[in-house]
C-alpha positions as a LaTeX table, in Angstrom:
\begin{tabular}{lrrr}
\hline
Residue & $x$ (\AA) & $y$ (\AA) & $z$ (\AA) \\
\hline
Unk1 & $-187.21$ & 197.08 & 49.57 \\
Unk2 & $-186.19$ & 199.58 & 51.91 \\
Unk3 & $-189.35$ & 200.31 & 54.35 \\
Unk4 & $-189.06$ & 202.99 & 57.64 \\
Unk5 & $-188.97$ & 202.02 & 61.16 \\
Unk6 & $-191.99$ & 201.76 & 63.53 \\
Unk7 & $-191.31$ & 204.82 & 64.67 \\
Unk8 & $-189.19$ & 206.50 & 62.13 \\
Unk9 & $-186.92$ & 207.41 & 64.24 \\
Unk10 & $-183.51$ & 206.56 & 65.50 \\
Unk11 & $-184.76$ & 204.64 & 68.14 \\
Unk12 & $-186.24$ & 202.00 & 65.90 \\
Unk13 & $-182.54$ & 200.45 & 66.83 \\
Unk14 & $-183.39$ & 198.39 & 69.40 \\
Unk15 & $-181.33$ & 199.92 & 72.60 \\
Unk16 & $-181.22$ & 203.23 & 72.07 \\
Unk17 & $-183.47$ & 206.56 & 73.58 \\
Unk18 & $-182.71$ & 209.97 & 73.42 \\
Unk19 & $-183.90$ & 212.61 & 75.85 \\
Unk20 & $-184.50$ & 216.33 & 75.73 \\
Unk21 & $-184.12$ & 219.36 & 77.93 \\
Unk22 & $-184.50$ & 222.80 & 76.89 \\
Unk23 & $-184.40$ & 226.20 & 79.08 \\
Unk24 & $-187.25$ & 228.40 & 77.24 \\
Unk25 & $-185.85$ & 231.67 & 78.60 \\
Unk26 & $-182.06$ & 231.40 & 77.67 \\
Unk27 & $-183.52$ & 229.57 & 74.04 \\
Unk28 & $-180.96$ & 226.73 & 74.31 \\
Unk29 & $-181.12$ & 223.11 & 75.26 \\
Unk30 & $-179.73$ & 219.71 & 75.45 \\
Unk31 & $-180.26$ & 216.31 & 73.39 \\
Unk32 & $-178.52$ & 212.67 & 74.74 \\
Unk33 & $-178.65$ & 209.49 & 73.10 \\
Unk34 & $-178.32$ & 206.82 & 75.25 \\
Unk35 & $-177.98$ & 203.08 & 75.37 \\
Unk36 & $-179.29$ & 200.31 & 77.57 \\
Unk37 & $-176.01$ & 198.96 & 77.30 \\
Unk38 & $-172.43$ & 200.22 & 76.14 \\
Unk39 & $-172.04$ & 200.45 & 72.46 \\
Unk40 & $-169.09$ & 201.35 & 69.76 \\
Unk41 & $-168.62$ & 204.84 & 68.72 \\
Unk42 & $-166.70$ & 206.81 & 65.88 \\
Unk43 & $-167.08$ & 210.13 & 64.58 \\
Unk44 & $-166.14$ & 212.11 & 61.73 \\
Unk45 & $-166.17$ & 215.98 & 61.46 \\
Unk46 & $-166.02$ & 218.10 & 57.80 \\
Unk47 & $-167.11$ & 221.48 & 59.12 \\
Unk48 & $-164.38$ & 224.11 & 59.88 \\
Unk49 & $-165.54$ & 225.03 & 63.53 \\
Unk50 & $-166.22$ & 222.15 & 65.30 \\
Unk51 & $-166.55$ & 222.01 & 68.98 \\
Unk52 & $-166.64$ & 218.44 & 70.68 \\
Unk53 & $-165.42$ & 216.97 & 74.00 \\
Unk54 & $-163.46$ & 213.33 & 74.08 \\
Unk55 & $-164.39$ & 212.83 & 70.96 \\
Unk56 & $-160.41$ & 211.45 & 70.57 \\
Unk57 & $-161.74$ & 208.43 & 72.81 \\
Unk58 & $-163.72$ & 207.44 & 69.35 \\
Unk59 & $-159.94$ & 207.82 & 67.45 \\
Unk60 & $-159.53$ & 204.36 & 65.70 \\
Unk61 & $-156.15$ & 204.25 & 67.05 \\
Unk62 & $-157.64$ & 204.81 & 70.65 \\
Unk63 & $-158.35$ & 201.73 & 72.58 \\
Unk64 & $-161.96$ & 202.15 & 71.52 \\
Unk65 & $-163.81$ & 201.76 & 75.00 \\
Unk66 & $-167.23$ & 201.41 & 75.11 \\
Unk67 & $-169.61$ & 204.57 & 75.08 \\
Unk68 & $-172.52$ & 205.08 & 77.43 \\
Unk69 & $-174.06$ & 208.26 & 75.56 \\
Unk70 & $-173.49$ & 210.81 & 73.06 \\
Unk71 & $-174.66$ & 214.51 & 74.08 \\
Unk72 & $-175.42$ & 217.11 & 71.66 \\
Unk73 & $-175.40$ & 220.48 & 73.12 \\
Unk74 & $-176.73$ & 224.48 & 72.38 \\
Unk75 & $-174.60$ & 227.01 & 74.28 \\
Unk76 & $-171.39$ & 227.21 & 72.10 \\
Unk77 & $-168.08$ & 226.38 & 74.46 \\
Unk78 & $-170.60$ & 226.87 & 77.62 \\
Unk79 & $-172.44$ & 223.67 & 76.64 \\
Unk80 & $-169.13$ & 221.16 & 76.60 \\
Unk81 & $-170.08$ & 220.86 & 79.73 \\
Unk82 & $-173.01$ & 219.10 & 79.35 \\
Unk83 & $-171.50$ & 215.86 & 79.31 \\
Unk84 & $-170.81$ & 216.68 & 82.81 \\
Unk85 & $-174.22$ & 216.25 & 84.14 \\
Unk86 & $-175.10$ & 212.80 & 81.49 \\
Unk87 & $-171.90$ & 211.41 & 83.40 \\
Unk88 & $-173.09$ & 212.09 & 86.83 \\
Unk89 & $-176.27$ & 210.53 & 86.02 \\
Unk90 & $-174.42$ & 207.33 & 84.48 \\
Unk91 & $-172.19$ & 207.07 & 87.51 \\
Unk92 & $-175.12$ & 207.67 & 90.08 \\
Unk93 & $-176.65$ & 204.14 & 88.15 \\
Unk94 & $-173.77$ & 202.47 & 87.45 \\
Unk95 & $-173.05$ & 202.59 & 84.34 \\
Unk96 & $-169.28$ & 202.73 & 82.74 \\
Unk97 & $-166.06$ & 200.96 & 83.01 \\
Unk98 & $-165.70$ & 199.55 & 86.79 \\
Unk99 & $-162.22$ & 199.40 & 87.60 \\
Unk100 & $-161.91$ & 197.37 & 90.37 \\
Unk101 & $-163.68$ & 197.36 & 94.02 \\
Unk102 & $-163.97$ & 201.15 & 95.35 \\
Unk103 & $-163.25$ & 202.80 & 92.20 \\
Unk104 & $-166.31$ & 205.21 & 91.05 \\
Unk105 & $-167.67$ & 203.83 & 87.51 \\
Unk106 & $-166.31$ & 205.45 & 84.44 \\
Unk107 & $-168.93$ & 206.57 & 81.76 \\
Unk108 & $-167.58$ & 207.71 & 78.54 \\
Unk109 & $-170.04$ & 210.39 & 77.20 \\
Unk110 & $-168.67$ & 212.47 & 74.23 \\
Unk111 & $-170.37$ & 215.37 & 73.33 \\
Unk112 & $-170.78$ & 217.91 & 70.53 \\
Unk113 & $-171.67$ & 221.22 & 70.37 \\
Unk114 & $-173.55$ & 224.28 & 68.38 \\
Unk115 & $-173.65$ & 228.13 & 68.49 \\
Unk116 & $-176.87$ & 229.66 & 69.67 \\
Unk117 & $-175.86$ & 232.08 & 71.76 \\
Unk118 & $-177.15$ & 234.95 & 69.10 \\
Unk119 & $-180.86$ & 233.60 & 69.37 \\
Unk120 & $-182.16$ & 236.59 & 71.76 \\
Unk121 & $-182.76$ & 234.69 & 74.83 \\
Unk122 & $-181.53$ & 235.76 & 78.05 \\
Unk123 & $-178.39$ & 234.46 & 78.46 \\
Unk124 & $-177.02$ & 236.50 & 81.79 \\
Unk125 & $-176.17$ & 232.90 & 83.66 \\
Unk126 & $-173.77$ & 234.23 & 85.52 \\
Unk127 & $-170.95$ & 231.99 & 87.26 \\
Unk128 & $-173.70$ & 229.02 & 86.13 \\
Unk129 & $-174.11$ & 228.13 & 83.10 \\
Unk130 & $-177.16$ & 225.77 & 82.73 \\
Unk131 & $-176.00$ & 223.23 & 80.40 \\
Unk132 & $-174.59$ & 220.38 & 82.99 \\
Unk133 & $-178.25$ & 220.21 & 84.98 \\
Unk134 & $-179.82$ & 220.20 & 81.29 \\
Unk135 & $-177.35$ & 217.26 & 80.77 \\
Unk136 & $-178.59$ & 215.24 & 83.47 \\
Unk137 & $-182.33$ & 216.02 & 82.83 \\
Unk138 & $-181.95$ & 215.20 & 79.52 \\
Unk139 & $-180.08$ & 211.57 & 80.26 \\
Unk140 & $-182.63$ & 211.18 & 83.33 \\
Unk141 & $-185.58$ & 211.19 & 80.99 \\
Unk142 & $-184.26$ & 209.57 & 77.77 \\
Unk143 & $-187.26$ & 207.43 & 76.25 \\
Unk144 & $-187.99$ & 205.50 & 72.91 \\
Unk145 & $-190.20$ & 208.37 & 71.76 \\
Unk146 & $-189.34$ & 212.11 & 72.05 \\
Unk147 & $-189.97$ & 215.31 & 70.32 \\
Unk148 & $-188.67$ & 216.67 & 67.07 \\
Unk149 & $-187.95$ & 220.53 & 66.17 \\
Unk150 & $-188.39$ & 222.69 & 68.81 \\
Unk151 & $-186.72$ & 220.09 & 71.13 \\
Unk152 & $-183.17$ & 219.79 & 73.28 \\
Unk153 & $-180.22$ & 220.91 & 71.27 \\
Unk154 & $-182.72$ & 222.18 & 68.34 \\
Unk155 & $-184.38$ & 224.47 & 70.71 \\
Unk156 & $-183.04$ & 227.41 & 69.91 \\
Unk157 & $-181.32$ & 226.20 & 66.11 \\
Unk158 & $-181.35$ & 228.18 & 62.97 \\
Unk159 & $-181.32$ & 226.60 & 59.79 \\
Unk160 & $-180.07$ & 229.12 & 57.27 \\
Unk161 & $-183.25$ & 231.79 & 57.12 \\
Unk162 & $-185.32$ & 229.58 & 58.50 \\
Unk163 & $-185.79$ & 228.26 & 62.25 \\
Unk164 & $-183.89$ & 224.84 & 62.65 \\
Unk165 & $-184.29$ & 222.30 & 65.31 \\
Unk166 & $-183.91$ & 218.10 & 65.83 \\
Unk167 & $-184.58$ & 215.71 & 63.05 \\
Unk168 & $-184.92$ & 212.19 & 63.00 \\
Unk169 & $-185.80$ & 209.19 & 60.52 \\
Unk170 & $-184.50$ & 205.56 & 60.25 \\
Unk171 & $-185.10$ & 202.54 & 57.61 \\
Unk172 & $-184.76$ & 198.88 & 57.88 \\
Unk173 & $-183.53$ & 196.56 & 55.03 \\
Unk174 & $-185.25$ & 194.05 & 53.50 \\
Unk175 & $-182.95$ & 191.53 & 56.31 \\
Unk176 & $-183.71$ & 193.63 & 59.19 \\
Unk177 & $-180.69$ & 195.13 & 59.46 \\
Unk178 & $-181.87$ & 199.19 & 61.10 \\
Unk179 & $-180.07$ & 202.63 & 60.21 \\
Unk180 & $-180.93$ & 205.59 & 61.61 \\
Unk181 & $-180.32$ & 209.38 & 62.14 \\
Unk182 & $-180.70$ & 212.03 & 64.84 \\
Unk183 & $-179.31$ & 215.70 & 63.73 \\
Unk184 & $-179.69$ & 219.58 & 65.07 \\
Unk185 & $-180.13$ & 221.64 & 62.16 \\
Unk186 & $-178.46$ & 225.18 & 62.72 \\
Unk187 & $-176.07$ & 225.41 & 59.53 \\
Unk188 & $-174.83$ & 228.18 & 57.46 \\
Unk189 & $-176.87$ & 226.84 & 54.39 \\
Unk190 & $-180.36$ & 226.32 & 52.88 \\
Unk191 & $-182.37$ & 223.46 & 53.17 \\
Unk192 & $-184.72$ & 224.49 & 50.31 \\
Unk193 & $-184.14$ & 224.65 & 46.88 \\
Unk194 & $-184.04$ & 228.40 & 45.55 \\
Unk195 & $-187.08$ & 229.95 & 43.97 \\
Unk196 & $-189.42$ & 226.56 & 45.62 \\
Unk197 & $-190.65$ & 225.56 & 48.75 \\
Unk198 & $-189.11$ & 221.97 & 48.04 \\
Unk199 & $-186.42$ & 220.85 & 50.39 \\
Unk200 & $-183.14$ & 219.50 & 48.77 \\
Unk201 & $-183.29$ & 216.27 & 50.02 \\
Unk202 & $-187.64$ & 215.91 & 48.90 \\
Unk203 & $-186.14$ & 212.76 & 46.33 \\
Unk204 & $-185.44$ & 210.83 & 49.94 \\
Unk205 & $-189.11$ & 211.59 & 51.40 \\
Unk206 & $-190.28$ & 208.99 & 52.74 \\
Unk207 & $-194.46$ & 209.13 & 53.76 \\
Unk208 & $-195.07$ & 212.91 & 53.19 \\
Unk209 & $-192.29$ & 213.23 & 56.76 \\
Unk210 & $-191.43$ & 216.21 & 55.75 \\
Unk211 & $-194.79$ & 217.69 & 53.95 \\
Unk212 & $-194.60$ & 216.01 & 50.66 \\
Unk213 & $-193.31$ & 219.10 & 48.67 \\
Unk214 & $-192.49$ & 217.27 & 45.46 \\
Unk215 & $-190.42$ & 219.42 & 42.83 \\
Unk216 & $-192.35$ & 219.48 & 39.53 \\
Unk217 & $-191.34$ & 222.53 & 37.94 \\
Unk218 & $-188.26$ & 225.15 & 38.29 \\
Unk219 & $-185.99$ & 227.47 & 36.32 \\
Unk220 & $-182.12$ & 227.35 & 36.44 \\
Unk221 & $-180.68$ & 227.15 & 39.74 \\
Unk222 & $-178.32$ & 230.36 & 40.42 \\
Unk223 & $-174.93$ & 228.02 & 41.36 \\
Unk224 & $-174.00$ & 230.77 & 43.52 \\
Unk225 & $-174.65$ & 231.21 & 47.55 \\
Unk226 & $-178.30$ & 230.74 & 48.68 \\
Unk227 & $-180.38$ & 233.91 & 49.11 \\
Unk228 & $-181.50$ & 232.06 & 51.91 \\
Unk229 & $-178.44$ & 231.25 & 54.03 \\
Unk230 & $-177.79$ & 232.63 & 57.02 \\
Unk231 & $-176.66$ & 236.95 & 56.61 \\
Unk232 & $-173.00$ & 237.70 & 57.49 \\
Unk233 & $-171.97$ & 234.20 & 59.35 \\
Unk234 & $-169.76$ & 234.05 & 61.52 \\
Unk235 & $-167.04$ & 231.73 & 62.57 \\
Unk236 & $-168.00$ & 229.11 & 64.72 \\
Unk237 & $-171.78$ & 230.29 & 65.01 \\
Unk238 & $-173.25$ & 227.30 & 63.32 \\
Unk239 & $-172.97$ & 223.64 & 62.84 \\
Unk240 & $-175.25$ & 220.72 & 62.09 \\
Unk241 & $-174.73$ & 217.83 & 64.35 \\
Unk242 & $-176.13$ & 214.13 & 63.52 \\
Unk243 & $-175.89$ & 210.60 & 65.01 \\
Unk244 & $-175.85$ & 208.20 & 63.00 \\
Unk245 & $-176.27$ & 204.52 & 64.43 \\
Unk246 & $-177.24$ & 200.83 & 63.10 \\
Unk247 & $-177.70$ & 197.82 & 64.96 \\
Unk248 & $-175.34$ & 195.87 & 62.31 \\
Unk249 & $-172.63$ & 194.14 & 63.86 \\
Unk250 & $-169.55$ & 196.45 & 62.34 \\
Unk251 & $-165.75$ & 195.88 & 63.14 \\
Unk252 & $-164.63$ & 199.78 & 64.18 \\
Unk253 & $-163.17$ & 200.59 & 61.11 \\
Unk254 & $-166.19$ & 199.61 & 59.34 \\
Unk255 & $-168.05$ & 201.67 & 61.73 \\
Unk256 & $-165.52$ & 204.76 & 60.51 \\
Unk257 & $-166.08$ & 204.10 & 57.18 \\
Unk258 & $-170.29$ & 204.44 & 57.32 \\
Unk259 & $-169.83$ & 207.59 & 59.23 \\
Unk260 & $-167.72$ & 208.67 & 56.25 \\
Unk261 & $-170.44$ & 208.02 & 53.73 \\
Unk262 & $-172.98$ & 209.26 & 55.98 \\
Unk263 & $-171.84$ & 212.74 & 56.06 \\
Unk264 & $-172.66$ & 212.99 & 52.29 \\
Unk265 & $-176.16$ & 213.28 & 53.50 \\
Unk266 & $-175.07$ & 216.79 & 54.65 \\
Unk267 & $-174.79$ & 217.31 & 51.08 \\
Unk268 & $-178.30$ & 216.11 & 49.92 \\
Unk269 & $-179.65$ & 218.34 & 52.20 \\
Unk270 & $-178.32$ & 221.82 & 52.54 \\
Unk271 & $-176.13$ & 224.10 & 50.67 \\
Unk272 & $-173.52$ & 224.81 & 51.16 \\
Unk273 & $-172.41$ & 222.13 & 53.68 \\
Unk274 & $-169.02$ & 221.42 & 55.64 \\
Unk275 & $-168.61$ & 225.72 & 55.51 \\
Unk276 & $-165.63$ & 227.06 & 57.51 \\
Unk277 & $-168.44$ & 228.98 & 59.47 \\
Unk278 & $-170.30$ & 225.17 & 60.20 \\
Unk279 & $-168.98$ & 222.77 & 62.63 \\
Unk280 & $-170.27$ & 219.48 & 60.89 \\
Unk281 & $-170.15$ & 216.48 & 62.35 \\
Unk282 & $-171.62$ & 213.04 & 62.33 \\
Unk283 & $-171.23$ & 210.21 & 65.42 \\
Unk284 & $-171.75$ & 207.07 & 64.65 \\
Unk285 & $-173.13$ & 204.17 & 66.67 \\
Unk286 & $-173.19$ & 200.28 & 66.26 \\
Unk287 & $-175.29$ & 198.27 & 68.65 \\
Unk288 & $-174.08$ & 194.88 & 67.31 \\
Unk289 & $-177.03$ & 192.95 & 67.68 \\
Unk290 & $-177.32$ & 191.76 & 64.59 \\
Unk291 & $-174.85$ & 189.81 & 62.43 \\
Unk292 & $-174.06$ & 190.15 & 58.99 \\
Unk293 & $-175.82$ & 188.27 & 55.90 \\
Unk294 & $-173.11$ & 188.86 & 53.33 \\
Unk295 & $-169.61$ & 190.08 & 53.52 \\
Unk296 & $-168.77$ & 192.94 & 55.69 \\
Unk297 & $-167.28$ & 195.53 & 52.86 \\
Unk298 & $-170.80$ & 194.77 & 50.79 \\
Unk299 & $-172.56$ & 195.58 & 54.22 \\
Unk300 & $-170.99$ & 198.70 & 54.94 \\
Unk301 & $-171.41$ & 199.96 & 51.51 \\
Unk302 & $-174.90$ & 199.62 & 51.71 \\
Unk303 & $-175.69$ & 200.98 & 54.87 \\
Unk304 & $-173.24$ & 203.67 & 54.72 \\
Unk305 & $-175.71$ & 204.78 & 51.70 \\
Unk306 & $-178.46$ & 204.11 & 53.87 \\
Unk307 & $-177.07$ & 206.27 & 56.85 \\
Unk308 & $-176.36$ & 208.99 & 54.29 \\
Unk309 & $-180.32$ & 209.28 & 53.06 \\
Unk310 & $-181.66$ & 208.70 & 56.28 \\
Unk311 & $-179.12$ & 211.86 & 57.81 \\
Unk312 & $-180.74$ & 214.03 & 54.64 \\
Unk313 & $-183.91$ & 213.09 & 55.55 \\
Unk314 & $-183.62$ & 213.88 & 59.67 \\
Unk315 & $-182.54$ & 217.79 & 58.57 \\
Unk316 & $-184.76$ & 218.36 & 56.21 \\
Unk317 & $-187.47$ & 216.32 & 58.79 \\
Unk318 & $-185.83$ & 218.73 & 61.79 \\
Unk319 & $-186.23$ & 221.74 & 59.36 \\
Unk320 & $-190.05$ & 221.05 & 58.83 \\
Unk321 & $-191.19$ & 220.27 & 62.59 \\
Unk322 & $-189.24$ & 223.10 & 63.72 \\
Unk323 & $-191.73$ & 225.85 & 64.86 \\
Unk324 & $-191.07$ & 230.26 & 64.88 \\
Unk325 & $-189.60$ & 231.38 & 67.57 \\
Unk326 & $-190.35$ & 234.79 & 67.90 \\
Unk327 & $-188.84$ & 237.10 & 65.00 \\
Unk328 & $-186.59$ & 233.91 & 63.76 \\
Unk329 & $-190.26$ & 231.94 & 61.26 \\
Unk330 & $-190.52$ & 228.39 & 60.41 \\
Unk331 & $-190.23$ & 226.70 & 57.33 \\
Unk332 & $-193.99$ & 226.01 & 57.35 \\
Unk333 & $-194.76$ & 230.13 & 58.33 \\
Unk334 & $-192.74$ & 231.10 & 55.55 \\
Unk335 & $-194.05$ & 229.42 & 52.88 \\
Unk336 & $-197.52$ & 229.15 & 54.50 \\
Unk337 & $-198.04$ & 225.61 & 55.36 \\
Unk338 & $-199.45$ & 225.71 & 58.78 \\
\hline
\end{tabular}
């Protein structure tokens, strides 16, 4: 049987922390994942209007050098440079590729980015934007445990009507083996199934994570557009971003092929997904401590499946811990929860 991590997060991989920093006034902020060591990287991106930085470093016919974080980023094109500050904190430790004698460290930290520049805060920044010292504060306090919803990247998220913000979960095989997600839920679509207060992905909960909502009872779904997606969207204003990562010991291309399958979680968890409004994308991360127990295609199968539920169950998680900011109400204000 499948059980959760300790923590239920995607830090139960041994390795990894993630940090936060937001700016309350501007409503934006910053989300790292970091390792205590280098680890492998792909990525995969389905959405229309994707924003990233080096993310052509994690191109299976790159060289495939080691990556020291992954940043996930508010601010739109303003927040690529977040990266920027996560790097200067790597160097300032040294952390990266070292050259030879003399040569400054090289830390490869690709990043990823989301629209939420319409949120209302106050984003007159001048010549100086914010998002390379939210980098570095982010990467300088990156811990086991951190906050979900109103967090980092998520600060200033919306999920469809509904106020979005950072999910995570994670679930360990019955050999040990650990998957895990970490997403920022600001898409196009609905997390909720229409005419309920049940997310899509409530089949997946795992220990009421996400309220314990259970569908019992519902009339035909309308197969058109959500009521409940986001009014008028606009091109690149959106995007979901997620990390996948397992500690599984997974040859690159094995590696590309679970970030493949984990992007169906997308799916399971919002419609419609992979819009040309939505920059969708998934990252995913091997650790490689642990070695296989059966052949690696079998392996990847199954956690590819596993990475796919545990990214449906990080938005719909993010969705749920997500609190109102201001006009923009929470899942749980909407529909009353608390």
């Amino acid at each position: 049987m499948v059980r959760t991590g300790a923590r239920n997060l995607i830090t139960d991989d041994s390795g990894l922390k993630v940090g936060h920093a937001e700016d309350v006034r501007i409503r934006t902020g910053v989300t790292v994942l970091m390792g205590d060591a280098s680890f492998a990287a792909v990525t995969d991106i389905r959405g229309g209007s994707p924003g990233t930085r080096d993310t052509g470093t994690l191109n299976l016919l790159s060289m495939g050098l080691p990556v020291e974080a992954l940043v996930l980023s508010g601010g739109s094109l303003y927040g690529l440079d977040a990266p920027s500050g996560v790097i200067s904190h790597l160097g300032k430790i040294g952390r990266g590729v070292h050259y030879e004698q003399g040569v400054a460290p090289l830390p490869l930290v690709p990043g990823a980015i989301l629209f939420d520049l319409a949120n209302g805060g106050d984003k007159s920044w001048g010549d100086e934007p914010p998002y390379r010292v939210l980098g570095k504060k982010a990467a300088e306090t990156a811990d086991v445990d951190f906050a979900l919803g109103n967090a980092g990247a998520g600060f200033g998220a919306r999920a469809g009507a509904y106020k979005g913000g950072v999910g995570s979960a994670s679930a360990v095989s019955d050999d040990g083996i650990t998957v895990g997600a970490l997403v920022v839920v600001n898409s196009v679509g609905s997390p909720i199934i229409p005419a309920t207060d049940s997310f899509w992905a409530f089949a997946l909960e795992q220990q009421n994570e996400f309220g314990g909502r259970k569908l019992t009872d519902f009339g035909r779904i309308d197969l058109d557009l959500p009521g409940d997606m986001k009014d008028a969207p606009s091109i690149a204003a959106n995007t979901t971003l997620a990390i996948v990562a397992t500690d599984a010991d997974l040859s690159r291309s094995a590696l590309q092929q679970l970030a493949i399958m984990a992007t169906d979680g997308f799916a399971r968890a919002l419609r419609p997904v992979h819009t040309p409004f939505d920059g969708d994308l998934v990252f995913a991360v091997s650790t490689n401590a642990k070695t296989f127990s059966a052949t690696e295609p079998y392996e990847t199968m199954r956690l590819g499946s596993l990475a796919a539920d545990c990214l449906a169950r990080a938005i719909a998680r993010g969705v749920y811990e997500a609190q109102s900011l201001r006009a923009l109400k929470s899942y749980r204000e909407v529909f009353g929860l608390g």
